[in-house]
PyMOL commands that place a pseudoatom at each C-alpha (Angstrom):
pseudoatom trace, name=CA, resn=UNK, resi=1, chain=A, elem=C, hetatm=0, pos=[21.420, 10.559, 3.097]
pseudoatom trace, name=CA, resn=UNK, resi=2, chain=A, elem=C, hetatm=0, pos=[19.992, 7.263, 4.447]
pseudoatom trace, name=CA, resn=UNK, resi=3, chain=A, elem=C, hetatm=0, pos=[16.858, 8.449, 4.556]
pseudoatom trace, name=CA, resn=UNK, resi=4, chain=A, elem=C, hetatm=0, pos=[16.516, 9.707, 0.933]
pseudoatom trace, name=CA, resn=UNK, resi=5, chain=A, elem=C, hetatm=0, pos=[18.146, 6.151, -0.057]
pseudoatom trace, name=CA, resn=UNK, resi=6, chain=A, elem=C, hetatm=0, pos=[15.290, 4.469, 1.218]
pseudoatom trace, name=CA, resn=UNK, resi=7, chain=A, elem=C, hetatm=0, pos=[12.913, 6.605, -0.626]
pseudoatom trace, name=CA, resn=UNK, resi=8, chain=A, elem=C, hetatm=0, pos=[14.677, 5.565, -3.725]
pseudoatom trace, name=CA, resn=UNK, resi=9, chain=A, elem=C, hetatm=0, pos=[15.018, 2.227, -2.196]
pseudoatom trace, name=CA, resn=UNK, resi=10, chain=A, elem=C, hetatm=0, pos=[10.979, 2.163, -1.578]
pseudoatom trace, name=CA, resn=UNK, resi=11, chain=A, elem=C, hetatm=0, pos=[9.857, 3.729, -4.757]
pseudoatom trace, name=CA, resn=UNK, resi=12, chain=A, elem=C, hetatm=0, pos=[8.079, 6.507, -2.515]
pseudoatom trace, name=CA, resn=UNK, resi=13, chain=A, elem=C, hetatm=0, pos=[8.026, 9.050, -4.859]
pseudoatom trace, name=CA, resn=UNK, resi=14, chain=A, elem=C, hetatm=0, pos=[6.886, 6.785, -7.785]
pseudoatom trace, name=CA, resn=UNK, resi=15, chain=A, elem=C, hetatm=0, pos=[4.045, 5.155, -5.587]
pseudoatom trace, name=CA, resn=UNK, resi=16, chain=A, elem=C, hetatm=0, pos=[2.693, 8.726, -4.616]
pseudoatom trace, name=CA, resn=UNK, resi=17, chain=A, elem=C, hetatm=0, pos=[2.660, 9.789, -8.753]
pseudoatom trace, name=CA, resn=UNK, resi=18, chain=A, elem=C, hetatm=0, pos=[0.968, 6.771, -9.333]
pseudoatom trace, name=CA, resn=UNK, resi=19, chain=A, elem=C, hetatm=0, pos=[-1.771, 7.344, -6.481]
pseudoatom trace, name=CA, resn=UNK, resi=20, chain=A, elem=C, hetatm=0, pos=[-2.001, 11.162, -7.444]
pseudoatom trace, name=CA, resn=UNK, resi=21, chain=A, elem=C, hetatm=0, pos=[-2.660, 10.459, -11.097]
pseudoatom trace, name=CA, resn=UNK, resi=22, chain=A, elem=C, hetatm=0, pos=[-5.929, 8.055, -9.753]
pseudoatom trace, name=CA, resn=UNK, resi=23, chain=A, elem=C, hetatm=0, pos=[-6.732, 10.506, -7.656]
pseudoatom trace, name=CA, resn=UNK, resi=24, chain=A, elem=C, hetatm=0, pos=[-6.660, 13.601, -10.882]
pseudoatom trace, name=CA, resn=UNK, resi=25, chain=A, elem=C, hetatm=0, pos=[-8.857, 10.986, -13.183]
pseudoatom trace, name=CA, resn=UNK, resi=26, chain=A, elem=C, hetatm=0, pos=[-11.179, 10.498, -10.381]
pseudoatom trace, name=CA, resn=UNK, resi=27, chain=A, elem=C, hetatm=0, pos=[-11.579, 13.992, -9.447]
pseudoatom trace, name=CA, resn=UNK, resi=28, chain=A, elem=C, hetatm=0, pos=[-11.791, 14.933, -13.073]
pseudoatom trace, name=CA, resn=UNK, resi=29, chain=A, elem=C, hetatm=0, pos=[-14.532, 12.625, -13.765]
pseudoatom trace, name=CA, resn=UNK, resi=30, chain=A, elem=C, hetatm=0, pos=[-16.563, 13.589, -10.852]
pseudoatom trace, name=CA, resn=UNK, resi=31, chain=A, elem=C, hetatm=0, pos=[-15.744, 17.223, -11.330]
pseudoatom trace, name=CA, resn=UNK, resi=32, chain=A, elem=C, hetatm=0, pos=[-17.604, 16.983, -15.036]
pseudoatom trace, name=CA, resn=UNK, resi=33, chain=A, elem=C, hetatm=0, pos=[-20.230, 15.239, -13.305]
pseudoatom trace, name=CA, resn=UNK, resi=34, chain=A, elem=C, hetatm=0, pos=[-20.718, 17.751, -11.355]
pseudoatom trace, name=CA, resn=UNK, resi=35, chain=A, elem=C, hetatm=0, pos=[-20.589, 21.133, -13.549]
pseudoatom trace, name=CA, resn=UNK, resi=36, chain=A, elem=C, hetatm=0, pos=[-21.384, 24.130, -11.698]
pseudoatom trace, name=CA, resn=UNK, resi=37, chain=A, elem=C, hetatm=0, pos=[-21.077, 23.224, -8.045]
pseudoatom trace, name=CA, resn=UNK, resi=38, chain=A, elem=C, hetatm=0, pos=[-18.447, 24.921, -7.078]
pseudoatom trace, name=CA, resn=UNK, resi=39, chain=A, elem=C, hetatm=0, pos=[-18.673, 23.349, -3.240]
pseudoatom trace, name=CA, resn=UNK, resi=40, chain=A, elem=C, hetatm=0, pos=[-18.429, 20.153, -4.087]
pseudoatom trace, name=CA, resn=UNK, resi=41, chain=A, elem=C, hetatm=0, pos=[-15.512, 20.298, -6.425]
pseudoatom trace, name=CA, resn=UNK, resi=42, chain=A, elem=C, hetatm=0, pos=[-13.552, 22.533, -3.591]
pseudoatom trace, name=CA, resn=UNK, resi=43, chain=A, elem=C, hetatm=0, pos=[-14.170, 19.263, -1.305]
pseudoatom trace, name=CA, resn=UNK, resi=44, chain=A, elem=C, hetatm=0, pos=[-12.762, 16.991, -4.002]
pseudoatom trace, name=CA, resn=UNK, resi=45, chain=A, elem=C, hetatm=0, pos=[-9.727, 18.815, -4.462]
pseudoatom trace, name=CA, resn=UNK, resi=46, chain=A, elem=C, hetatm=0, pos=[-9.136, 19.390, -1.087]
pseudoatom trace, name=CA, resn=UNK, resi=47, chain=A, elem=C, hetatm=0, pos=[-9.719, 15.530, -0.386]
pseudoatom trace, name=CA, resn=UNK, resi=48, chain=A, elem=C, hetatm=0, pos=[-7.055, 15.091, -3.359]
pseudoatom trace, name=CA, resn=UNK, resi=49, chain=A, elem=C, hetatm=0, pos=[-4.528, 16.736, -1.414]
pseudoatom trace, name=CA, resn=UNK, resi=50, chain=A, elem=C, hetatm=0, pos=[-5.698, 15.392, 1.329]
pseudoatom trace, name=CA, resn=UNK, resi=51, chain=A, elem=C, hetatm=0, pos=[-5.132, 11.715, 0.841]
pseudoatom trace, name=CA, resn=UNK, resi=52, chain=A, elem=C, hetatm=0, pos=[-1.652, 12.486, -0.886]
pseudoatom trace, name=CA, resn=UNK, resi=53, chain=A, elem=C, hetatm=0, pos=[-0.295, 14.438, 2.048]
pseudoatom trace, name=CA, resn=UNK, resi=54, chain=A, elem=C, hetatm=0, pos=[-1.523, 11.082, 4.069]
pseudoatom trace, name=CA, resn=UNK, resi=55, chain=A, elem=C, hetatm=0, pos=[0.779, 8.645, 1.814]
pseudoatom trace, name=CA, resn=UNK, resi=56, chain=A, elem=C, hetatm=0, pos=[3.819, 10.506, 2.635]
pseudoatom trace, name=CA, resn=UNK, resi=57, chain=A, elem=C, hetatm=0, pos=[3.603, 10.618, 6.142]
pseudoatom trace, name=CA, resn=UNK, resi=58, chain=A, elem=C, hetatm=0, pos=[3.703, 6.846, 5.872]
pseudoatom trace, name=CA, resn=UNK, resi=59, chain=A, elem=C, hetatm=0, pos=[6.732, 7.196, 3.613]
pseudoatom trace, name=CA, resn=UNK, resi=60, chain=A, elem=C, hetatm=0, pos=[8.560, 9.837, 5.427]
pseudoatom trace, name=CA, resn=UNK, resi=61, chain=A, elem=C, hetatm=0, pos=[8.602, 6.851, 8.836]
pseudoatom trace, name=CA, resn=UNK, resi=62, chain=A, elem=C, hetatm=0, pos=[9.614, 4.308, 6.603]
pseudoatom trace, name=CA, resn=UNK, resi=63, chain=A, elem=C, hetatm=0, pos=[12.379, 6.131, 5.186]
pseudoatom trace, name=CA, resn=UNK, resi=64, chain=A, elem=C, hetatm=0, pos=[13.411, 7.658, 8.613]
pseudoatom trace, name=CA, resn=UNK, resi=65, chain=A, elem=C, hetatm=0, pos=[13.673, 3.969, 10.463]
pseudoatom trace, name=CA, resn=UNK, resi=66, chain=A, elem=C, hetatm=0, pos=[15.395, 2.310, 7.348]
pseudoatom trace, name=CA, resn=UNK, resi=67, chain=A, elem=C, hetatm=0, pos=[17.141, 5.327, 7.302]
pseudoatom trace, name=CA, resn=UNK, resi=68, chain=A, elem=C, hetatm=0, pos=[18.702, 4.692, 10.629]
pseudoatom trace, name=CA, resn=UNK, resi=69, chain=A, elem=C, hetatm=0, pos=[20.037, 1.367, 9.471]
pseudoatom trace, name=CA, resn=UNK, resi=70, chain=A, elem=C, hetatm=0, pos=[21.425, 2.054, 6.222]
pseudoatom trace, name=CA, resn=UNK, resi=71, chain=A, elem=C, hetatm=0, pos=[23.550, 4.992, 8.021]
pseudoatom trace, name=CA, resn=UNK, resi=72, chain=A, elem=C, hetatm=0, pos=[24.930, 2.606, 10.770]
pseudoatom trace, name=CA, resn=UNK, resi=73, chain=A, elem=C, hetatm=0, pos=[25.714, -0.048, 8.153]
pseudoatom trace, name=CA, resn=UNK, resi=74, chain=A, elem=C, hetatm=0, pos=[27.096, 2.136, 6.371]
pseudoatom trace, name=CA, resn=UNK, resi=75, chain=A, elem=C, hetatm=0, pos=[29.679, 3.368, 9.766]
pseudoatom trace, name=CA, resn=UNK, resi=76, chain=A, elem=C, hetatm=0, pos=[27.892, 6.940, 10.330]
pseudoatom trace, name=CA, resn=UNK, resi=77, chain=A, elem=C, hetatm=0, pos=[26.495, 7.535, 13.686]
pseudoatom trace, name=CA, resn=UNK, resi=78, chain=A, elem=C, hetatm=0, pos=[22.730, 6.137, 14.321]
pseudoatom trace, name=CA, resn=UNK, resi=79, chain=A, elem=C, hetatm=0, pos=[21.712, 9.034, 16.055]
pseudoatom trace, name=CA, resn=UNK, resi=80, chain=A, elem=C, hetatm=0, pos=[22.600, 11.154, 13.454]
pseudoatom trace, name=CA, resn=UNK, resi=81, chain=A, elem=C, hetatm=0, pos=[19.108, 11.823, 11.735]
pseudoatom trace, name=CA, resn=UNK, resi=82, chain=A, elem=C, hetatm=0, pos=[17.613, 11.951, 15.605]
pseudoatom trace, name=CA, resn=UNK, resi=83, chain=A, elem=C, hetatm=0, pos=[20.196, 15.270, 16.170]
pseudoatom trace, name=CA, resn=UNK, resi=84, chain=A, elem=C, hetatm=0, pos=[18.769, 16.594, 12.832]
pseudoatom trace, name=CA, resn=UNK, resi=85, chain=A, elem=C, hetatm=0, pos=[14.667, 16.466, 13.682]
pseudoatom trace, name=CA, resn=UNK, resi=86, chain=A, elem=C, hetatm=0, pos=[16.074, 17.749, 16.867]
pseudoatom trace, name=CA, resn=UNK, resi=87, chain=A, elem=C, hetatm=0, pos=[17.530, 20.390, 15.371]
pseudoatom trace, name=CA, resn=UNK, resi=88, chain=A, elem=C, hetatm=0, pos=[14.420, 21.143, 13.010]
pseudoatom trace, name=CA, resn=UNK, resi=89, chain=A, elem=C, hetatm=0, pos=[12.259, 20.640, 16.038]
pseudoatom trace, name=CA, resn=UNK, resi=90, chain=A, elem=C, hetatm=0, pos=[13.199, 23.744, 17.734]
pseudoatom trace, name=CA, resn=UNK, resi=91, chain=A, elem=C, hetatm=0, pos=[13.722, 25.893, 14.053]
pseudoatom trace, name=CA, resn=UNK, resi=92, chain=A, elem=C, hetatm=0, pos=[9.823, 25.574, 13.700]
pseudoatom trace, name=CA, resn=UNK, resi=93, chain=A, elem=C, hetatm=0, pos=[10.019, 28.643, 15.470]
pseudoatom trace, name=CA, resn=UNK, resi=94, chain=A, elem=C, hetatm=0, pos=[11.426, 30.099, 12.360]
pseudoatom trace, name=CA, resn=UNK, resi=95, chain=A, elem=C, hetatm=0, pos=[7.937, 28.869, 10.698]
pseudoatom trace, name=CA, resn=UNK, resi=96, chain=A, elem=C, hetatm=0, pos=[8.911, 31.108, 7.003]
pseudoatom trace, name=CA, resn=UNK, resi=97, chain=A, elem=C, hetatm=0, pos=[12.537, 28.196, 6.871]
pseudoatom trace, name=CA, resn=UNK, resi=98, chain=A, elem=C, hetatm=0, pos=[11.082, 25.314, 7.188]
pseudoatom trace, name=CA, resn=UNK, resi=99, chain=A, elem=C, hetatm=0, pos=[7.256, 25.828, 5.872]
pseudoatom trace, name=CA, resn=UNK, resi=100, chain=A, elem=C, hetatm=0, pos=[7.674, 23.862, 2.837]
pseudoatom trace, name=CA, resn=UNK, resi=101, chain=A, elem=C, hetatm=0, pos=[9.139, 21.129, 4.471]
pseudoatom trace, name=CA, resn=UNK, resi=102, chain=A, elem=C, hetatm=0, pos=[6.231, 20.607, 6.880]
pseudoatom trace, name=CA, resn=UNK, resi=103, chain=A, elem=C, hetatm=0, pos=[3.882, 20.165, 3.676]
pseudoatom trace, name=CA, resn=UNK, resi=104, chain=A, elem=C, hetatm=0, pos=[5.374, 17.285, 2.708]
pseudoatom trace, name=CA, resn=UNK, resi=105, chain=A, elem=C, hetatm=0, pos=[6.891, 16.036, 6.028]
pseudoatom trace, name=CA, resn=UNK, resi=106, chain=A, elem=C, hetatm=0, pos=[4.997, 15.215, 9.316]
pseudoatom trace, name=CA, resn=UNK, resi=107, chain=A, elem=C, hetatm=0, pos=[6.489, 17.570, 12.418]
pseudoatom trace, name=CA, resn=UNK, resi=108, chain=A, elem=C, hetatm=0, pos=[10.001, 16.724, 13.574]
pseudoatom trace, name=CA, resn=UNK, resi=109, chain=A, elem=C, hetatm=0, pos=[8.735, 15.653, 16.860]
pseudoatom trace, name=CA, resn=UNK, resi=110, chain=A, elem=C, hetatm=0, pos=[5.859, 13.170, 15.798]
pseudoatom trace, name=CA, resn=UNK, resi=111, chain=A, elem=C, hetatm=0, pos=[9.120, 11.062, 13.608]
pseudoatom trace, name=CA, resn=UNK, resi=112, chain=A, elem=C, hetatm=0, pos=[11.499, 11.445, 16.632]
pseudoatom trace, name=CA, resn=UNK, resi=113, chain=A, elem=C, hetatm=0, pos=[8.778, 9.824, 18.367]
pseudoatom trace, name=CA, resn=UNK, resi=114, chain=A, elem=C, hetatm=0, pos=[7.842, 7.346, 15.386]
pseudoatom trace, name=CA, resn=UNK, resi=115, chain=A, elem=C, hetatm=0, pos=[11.741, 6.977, 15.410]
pseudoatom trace, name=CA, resn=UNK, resi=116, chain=A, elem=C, hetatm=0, pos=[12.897, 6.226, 18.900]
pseudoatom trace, name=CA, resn=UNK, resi=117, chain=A, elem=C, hetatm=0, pos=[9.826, 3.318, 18.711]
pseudoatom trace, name=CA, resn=UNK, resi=118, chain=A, elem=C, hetatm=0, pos=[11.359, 1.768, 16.356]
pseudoatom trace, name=CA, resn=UNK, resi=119, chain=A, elem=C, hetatm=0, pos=[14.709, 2.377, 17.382]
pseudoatom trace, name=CA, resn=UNK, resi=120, chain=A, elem=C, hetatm=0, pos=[14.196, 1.207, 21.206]
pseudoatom trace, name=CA, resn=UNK, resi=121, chain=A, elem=C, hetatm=0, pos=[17.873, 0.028, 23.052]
pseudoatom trace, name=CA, resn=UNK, resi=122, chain=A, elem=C, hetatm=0, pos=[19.045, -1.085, 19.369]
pseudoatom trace, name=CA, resn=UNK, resi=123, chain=A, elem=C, hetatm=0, pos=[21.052, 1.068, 18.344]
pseudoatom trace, name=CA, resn=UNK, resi=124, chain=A, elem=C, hetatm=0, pos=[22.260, 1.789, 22.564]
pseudoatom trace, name=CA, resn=UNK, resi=125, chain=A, elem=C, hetatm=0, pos=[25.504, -0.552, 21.429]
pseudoatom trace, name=CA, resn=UNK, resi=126, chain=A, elem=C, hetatm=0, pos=[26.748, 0.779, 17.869]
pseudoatom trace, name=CA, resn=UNK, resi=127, chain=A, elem=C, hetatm=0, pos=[29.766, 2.473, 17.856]
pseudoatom trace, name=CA, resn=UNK, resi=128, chain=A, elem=C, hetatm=0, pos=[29.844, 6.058, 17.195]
pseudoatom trace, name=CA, resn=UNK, resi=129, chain=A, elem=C, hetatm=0, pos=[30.369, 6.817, 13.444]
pseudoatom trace, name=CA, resn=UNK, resi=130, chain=A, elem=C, hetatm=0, pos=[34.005, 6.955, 11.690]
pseudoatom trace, name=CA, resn=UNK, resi=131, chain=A, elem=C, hetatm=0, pos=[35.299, 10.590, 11.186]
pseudoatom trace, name=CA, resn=UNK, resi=132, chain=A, elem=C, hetatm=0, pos=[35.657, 11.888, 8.057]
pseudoatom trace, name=CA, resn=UNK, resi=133, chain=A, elem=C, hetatm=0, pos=[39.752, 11.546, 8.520]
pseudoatom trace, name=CA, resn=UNK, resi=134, chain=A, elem=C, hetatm=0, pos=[39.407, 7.499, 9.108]
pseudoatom trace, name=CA, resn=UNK, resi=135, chain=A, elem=C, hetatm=0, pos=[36.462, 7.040, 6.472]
pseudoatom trace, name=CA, resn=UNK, resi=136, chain=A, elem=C, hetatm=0, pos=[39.368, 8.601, 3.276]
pseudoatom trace, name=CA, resn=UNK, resi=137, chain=A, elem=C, hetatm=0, pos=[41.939, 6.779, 2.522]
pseudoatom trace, name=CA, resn=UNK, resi=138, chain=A, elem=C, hetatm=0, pos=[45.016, 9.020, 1.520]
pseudoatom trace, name=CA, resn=UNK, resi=139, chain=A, elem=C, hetatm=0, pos=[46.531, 8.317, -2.125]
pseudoatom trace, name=CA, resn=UNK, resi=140, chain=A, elem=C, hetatm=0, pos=[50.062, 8.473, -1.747]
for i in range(1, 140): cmd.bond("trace and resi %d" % i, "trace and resi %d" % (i + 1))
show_as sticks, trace
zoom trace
């Protein structure tokens, strides 16, 4: 949950629109420059998707490492989105689950790498997360 906080947090999603919708007015210009070649406009739109794909990436680090902080502030276990990209690391096997997630997402074991760089001996000391029993308080 951290981690889709700090997209929110980061404007991520609004900052990729905004560089996508350059990138369609460029392409579209060029493309009616270029009427006819077929090649060229195939390069365009795969450098398009290209350079879009590359902004997230960037994003998806940012939001894993603040992330990481805004789950242990918050009492939930640091390591918590580590187990996960473990987790999705070794269900890339099952390529068909996860396929639309790696368009958008860099592999889970390029961020747990990106993650434990930025996570270093940090975290080594927090406490364990509450469980859901202590984090409720009971309404009598």
């Amino acid at each position: 949950m951290g981690h889709e906080i700090a997209h929110v947090q980061q404007k991520h999603h609004l900052k990729v629109l905004q560089q996508q919708q350059l990138v369609n007015l460029g392409s579209q210009a060029m493309s009616r420059k270029l009427k006819g070649e077929e090649a060229i406009q195939k390069v365009i739109g795969s450098g398009a998707e290209v350079m879009a794909r590359g902004l997230d990436k960037s994003a998806e680090f940012e939001a894993d490492r603040m992330g990481v902080v805004l789950a242990a502030r918050a009492g939930y276990d640091a390591f918590g989105l580590a187990t996960v990209l473990q987790d999705l690391g070794t269900s890339v096997k099952d390529a068909d689950s996860v396929a639309l997630l790696f368009k958008t997402h860099p592999h889970p074991d390029e961020r747990l790498s990106a993650l434990s760089d930025a996570m270093g001996e940090r975290f080594d000391d927090v406490k364990a997360g509450k469980t859901l029993p202590e984090r409720l308080v009971r309404l009598r």
